[in-house]
N, CA, C and O of each residue as an XYZ file, in Angstrom:
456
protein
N       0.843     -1.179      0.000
C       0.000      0.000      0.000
C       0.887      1.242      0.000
O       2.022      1.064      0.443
N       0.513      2.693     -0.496
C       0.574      3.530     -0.697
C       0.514      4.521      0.309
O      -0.553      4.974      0.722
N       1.848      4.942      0.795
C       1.438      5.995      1.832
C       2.661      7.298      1.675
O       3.751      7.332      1.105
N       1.894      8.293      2.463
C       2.324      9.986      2.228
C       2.831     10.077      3.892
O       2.122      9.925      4.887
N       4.328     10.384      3.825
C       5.043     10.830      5.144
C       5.534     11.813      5.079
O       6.640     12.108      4.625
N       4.166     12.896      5.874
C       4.539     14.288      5.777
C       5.065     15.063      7.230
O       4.535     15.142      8.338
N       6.380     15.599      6.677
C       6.882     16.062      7.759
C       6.896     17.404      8.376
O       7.298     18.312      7.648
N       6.521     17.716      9.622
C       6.421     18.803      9.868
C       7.828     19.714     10.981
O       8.273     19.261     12.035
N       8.069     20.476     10.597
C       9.111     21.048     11.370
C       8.817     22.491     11.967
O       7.829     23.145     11.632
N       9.701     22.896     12.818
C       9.770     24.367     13.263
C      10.823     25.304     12.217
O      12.054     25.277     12.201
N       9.903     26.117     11.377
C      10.827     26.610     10.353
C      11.804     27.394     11.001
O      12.985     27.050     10.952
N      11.508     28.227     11.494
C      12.302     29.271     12.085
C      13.351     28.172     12.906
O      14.396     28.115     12.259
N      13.387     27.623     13.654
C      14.344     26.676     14.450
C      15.261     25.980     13.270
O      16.470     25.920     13.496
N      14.906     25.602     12.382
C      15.587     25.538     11.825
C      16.542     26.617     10.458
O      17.594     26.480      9.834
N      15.772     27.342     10.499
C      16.546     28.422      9.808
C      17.825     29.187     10.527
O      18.772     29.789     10.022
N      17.457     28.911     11.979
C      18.222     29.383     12.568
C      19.607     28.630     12.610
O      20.685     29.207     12.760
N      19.466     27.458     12.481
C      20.517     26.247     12.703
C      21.916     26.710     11.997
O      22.009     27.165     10.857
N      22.870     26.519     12.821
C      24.247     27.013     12.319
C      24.485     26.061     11.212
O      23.663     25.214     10.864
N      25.584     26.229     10.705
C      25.976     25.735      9.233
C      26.399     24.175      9.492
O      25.960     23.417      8.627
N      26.898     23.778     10.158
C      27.314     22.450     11.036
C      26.462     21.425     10.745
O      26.409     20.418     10.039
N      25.710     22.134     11.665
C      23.704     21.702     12.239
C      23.456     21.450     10.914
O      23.611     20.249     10.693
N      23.117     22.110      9.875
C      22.527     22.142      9.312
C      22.995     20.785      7.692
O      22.314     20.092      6.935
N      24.268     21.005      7.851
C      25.269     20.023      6.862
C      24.815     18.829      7.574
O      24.327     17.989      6.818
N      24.842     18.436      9.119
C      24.603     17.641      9.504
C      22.982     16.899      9.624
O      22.783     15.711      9.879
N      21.891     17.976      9.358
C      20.595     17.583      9.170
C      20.545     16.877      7.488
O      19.693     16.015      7.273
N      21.415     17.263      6.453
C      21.292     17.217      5.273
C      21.483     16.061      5.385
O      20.541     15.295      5.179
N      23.260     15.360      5.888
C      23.370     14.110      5.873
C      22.229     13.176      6.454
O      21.577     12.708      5.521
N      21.840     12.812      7.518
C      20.707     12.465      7.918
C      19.416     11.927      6.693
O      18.948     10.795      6.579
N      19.168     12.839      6.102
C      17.932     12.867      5.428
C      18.793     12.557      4.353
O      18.040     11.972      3.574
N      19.798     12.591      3.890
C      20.541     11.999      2.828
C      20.534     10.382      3.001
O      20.354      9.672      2.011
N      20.706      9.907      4.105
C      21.032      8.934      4.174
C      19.669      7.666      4.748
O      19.727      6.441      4.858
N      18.409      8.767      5.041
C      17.215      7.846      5.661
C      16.707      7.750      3.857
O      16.019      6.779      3.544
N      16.951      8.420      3.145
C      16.543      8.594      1.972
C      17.027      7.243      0.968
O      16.294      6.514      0.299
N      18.303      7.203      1.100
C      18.819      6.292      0.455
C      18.273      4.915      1.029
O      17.891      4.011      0.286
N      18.268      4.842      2.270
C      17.968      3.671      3.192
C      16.346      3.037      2.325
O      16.089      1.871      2.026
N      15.810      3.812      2.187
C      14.611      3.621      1.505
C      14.459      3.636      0.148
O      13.348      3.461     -0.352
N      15.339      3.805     -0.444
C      15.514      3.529     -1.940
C      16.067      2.103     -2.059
O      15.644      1.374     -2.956
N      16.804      1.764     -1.370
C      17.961      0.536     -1.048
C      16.588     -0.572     -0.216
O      16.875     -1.662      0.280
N      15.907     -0.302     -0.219
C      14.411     -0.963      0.990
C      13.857     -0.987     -0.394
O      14.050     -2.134     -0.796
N      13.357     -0.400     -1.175
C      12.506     -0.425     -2.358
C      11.228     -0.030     -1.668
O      10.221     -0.689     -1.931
N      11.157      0.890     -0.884
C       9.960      1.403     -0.676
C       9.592      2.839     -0.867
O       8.438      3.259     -0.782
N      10.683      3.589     -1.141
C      10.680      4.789     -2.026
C      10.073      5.247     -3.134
O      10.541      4.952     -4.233
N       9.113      5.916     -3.038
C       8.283      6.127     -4.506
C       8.779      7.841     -5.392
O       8.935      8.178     -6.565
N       8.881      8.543     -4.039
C       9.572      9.607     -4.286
C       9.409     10.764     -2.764
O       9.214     10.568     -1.564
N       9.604     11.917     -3.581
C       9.615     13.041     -2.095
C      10.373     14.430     -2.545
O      10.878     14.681     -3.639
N      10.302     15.251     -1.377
C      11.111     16.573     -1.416
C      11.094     17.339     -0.524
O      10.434     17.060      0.477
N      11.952     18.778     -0.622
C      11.382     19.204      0.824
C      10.859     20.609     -0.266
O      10.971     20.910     -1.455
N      10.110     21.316      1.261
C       9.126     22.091      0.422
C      10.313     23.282      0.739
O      11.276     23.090      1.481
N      10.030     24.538      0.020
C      10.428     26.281      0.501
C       9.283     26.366      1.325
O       8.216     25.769      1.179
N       9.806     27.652      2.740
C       8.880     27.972      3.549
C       7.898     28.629      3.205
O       7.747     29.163      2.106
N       6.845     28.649      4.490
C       5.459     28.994      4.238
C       5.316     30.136      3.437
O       4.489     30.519      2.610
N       6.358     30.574      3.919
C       6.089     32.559      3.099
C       6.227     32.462      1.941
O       6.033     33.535      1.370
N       6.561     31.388      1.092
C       6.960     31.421     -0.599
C       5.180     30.453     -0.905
O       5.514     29.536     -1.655
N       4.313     30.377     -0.764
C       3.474     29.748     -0.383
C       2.147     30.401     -0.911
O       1.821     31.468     -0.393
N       1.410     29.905     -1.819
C      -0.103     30.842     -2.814
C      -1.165     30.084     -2.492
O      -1.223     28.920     -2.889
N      -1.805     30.443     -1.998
C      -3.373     29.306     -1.731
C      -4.555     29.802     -2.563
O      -5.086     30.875     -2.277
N      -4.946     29.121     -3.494
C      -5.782     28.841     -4.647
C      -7.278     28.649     -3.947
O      -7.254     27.975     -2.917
N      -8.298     29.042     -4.274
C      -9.726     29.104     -3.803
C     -10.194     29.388     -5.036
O      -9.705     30.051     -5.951
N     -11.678     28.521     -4.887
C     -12.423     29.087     -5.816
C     -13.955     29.915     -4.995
O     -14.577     29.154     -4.254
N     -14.405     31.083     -5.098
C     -15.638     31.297     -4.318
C     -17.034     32.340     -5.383
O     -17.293     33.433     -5.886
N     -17.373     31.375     -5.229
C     -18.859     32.091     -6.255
C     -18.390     31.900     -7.986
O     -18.589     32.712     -8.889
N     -17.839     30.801     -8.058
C     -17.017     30.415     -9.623
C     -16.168     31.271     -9.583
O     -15.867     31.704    -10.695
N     -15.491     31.831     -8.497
C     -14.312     32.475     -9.213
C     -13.141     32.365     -8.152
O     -13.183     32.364     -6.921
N     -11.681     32.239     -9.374
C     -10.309     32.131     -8.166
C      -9.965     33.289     -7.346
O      -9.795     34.448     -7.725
N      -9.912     32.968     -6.562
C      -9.054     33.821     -5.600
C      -7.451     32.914     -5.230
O      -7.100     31.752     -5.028
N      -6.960     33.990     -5.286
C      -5.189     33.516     -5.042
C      -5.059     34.463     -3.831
O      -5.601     35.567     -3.777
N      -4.387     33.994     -2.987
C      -4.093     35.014     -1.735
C      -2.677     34.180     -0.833
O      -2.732     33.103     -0.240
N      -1.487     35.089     -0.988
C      -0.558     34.944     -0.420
C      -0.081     33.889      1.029
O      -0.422     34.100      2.192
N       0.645     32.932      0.611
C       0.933     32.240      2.165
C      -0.043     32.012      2.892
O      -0.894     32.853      3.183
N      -0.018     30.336      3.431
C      -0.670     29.996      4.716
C      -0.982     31.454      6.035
O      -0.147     32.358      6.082
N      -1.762     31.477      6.635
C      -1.729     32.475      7.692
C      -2.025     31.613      8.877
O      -2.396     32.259      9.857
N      -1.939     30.024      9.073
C      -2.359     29.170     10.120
C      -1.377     29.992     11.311
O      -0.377     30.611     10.948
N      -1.712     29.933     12.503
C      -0.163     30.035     13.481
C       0.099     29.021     14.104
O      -0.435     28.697     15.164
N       0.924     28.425     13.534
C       1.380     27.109     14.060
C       2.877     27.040     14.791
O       3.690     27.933     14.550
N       3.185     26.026     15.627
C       4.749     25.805     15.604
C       5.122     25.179     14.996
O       6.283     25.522     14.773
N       4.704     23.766     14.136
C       5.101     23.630     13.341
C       4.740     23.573     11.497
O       3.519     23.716     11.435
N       5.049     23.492     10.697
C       5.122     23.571      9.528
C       5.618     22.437      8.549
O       6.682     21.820      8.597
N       4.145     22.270      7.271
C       4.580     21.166      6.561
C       6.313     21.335      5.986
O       6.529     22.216      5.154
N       7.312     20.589      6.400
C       8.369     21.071      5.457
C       8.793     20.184      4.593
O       9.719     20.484      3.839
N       8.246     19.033      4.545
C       8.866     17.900      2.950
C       7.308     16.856      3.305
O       6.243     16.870      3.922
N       8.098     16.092      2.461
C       7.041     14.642      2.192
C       7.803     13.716      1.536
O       8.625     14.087      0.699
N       7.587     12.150      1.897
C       8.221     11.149      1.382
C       6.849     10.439      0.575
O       5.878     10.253      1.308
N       6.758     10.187     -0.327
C       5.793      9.048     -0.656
C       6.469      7.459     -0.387
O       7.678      7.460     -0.621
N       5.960      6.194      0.030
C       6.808      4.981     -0.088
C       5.432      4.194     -0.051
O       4.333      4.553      0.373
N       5.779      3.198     -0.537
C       5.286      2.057     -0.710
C       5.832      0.904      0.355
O       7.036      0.657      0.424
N       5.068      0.369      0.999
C       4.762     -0.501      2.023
C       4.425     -1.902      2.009
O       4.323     -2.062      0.793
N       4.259     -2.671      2.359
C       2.886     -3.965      2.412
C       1.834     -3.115      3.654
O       0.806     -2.712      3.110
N       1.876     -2.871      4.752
C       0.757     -2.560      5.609
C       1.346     -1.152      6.507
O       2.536     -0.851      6.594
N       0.432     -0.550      7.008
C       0.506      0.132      8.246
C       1.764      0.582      9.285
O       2.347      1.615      9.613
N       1.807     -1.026      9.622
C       3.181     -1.107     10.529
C       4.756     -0.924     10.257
O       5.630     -0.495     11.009
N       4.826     -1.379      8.962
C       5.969     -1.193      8.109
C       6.208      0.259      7.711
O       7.347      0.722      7.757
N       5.171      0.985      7.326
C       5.265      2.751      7.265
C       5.540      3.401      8.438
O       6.633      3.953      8.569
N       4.529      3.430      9.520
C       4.905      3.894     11.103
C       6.355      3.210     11.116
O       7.086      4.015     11.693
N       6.879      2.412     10.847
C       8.171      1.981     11.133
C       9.593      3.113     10.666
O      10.568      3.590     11.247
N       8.934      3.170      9.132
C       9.490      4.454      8.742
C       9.575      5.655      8.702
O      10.405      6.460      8.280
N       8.656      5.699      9.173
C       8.075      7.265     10.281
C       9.118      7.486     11.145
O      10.019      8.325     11.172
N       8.764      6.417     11.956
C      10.396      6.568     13.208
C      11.541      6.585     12.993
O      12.415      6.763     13.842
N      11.711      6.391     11.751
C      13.345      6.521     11.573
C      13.369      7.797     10.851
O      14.463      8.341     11.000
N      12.589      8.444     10.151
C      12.865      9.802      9.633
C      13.260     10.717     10.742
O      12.716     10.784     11.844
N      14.580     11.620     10.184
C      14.975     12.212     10.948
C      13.928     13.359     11.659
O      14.045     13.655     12.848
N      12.828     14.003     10.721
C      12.290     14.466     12.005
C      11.889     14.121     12.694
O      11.842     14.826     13.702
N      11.261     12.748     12.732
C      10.454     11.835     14.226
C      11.216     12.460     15.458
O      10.753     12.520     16.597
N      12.792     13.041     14.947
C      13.612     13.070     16.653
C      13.837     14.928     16.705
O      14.714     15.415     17.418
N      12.839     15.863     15.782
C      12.703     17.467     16.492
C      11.302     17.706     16.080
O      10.835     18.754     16.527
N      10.483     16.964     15.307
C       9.560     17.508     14.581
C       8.283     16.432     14.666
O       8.263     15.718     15.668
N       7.059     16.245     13.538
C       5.979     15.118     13.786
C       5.952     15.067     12.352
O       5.903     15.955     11.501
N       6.006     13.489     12.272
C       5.733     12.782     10.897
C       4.220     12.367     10.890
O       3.827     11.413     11.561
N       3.459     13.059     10.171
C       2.377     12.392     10.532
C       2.088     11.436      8.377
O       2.434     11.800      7.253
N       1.333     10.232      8.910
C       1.499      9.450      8.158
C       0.084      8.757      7.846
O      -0.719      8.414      8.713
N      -0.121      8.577      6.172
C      -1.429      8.509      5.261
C      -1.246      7.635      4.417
O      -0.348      7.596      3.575
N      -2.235      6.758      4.629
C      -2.348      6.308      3.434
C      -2.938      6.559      2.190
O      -3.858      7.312      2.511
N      -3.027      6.360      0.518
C      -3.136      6.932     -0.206
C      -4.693      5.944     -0.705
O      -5.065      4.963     -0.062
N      -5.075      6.222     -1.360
C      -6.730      5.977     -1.805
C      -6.219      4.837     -3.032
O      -6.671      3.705     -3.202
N      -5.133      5.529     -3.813
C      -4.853      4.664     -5.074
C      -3.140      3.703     -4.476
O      -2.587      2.901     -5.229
């Protein structure tokens, strides 16, 4: 089965992250990435630009409205997504926990319809 592991982070906390930190978050996700390509459960993924680069599309009374960036106030923020392929449930939550944000951030995890 088909599932969406979307990760949420503290943008600002991490924007803030020194250069180190931050080489060192890359490796990480470099390497849970590969782990799952090498698993064959990788379908694909990315990380997103922050909220502020961000257009939300509406339609109201047949017509679009476009209006600048999320305005939710949250602490945290969608910042990537993995798609992978699974056999069940348990095997995804499995990979949930090993994504590096499971250990600053919340993976929350879906399955897909198709």
């Amino acid at each position: 089965m088909k599932y969406m592991l979307m990760l949420y982070i503290d943008e600002k906390g991490m924007a803030a992250a020194d250069e180190p930190a931050q080489t060192k978050t890359t490796a990480a996700y470099t390497a849970y990435t590969e782990a799952m390509k090498k698993a064959g459960v990788w379908l694909g993924g990315g990380r997103l630009r922050p909220t502020e680069t961000a257009t939300l599309v509406r339609l109201k009374d047949g017509r679009q409205q476009v209006v600048d960036g999320p305005y939710a106030d949250t602490k945290e923020q969608l910042g990537g997504y993995y798609m992978i392929e699974t056999p069940d449930m348990d095997s995804a939550l499995s990979w949930a926990a090993r994504c590096p944000t499971a250990g600053h951030g919340t993976v929350e995890v879906r399955p897909l319809w198709y």
